[in-house]
C-alpha positions as CSV (number, residue, x, y, z in Angstrom):
1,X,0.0,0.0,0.0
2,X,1.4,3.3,-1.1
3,X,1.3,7.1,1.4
4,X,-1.7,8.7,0.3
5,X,-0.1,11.8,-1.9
6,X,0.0,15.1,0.0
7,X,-0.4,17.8,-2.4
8,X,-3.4,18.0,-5.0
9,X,-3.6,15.5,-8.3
10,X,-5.3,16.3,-11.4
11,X,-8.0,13.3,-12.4
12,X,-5.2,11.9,-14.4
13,X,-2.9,11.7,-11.7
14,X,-5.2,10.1,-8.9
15,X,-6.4,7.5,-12.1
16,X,-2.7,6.5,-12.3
17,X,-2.1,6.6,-8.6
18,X,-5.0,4.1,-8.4
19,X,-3.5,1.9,-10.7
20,X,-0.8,1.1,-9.5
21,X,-2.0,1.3,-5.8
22,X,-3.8,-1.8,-3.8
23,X,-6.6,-0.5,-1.2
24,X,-9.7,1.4,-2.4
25,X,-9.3,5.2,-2.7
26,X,-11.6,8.5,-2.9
27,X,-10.8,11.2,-5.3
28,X,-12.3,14.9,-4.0
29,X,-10.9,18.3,-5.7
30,X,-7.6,17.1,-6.0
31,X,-7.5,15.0,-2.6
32,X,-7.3,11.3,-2.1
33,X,-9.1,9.9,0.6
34,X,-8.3,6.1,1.8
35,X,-11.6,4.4,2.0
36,X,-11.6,1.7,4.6
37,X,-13.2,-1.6,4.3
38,X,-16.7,-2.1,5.4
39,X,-18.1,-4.4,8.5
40,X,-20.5,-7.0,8.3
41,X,-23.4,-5.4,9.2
42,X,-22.3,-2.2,6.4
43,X,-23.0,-5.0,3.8
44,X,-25.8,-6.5,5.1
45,X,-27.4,-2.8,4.9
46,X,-25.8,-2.7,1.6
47,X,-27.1,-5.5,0.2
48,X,-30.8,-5.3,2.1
49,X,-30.8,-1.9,0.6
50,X,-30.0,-3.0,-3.2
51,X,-32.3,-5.3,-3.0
52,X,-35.0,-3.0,-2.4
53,X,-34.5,-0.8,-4.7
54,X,-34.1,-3.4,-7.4
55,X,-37.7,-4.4,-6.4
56,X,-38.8,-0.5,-6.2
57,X,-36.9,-0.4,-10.0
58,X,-38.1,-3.3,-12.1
59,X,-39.0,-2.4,-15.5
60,X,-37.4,1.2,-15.3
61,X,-34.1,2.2,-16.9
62,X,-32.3,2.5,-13.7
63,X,-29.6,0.4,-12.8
64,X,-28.2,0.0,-9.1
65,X,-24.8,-0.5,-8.1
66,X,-23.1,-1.5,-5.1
67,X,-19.5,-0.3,-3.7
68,X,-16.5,-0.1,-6.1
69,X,-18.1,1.5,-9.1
70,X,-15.8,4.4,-9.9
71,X,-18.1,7.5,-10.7
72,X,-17.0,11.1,-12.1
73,X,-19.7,13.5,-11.4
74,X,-19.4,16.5,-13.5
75,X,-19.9,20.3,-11.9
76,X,-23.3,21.4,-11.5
């Protein structure tokens, strides 16, 4: 496992960094977070709640995803 970077990465810097790091890793306006692992009872809320809403979405065009799916949300 690699030192989280102290100063501020572009987007193509922290994709590289993840790369070639092991561990799981947030990406924030230029800061890297280390994202710990979850408990058991975190994934059984996680996978109580998926399975909710995949019951409250059948037949819609929605899609739900659990932990790990890497996401860039553009600026409002």
């Amino acid at each position: 496992m690699s030192a989280i970077p102290k100063h501020k990465l572009t987007i193509e810097q922290y994709i590289e960094f993840d790369k070639n790091n092991e561990g799981r890793w947030e990406y924030f306006a230029g800061d890297v977070f280390d994202m710990a692992g979850g408990s058991i009872n975190h994934n059984r809320i996680s996978r109580n709640l998926v399975a909710r809403l995949e019951q409250k979405l059948e037949g819609r065009s929605c899609e739900v995803f659990t932990e790990g799916m890497r996401l860039k949300v553009p600026k409002a």
